[in-house]
C-alpha positions as CSV (number, residue, x, y, z in Angstrom):
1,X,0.0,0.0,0.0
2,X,1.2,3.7,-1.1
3,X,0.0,6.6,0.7
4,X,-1.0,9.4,-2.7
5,X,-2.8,11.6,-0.9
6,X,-3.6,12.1,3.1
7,X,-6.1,15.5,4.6
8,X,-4.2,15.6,7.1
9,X,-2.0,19.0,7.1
10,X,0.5,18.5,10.4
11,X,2.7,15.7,8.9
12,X,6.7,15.4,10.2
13,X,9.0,13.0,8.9
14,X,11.6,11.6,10.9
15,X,12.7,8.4,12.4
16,X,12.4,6.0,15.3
17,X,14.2,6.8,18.5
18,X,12.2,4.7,20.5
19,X,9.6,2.0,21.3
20,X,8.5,1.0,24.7
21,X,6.5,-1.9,23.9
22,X,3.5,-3.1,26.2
23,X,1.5,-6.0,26.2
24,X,-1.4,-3.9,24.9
25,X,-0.3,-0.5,23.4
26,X,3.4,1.1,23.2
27,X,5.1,4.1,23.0
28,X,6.7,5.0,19.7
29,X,9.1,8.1,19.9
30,X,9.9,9.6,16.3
31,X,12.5,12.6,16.2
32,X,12.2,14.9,14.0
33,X,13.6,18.2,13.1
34,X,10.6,19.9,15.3
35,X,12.1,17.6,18.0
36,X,10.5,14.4,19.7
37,X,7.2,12.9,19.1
38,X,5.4,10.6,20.9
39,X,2.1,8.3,19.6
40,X,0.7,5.6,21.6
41,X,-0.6,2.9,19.6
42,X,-0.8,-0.9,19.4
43,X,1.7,-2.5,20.0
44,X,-0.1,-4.7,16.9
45,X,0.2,-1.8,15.1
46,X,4.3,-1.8,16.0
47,X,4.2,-5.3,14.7
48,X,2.1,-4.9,11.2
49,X,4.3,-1.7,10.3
50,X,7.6,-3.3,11.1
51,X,8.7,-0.8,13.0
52,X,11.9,-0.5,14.9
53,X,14.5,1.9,15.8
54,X,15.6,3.8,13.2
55,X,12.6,3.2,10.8
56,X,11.9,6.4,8.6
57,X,7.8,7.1,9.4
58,X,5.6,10.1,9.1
59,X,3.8,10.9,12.3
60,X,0.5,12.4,11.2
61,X,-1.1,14.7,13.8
62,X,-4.5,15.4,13.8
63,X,-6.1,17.1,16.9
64,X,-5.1,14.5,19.8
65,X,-4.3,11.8,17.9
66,X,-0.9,10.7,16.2
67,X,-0.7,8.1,13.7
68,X,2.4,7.0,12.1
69,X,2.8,5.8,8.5
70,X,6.1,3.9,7.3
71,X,7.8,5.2,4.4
């Protein structure tokens, strides 16, 4: 799957720094050139996407909510 086109606006690229995993949901710390962002999601989620440290992502903010898509 290839991302074309997203409405969300606040999008910043970076890579992982960090994932505290949980048996539930994890933390996933990007940096970025804004600095550090943080999104809690599954740790299913950390799983499908392949993510581990160093993994170039988008984190997609959108009111409370940050999602992360893998580049």
């Amino acid at each position: 799957m290839t991302i074309q086109a997203i409405n969300v606006r606040n999008q910043f690229k970076g890579k992982v720094k960090a994932i505290i995993e949980g048996s539930v949901v994890s933390e996933v710390d990007v940096e970025t050139p804004a600095g550090i962002v943080t999104s809690v999601i599954t740790t299913r989620s950390v799983k499908d996407l392949g993510l581990t440290i160093g993994s170039e992502v988008v984190a997609l903010v959108k009111a409370t909510e940050v999602s992360i898509a893998k580049l």
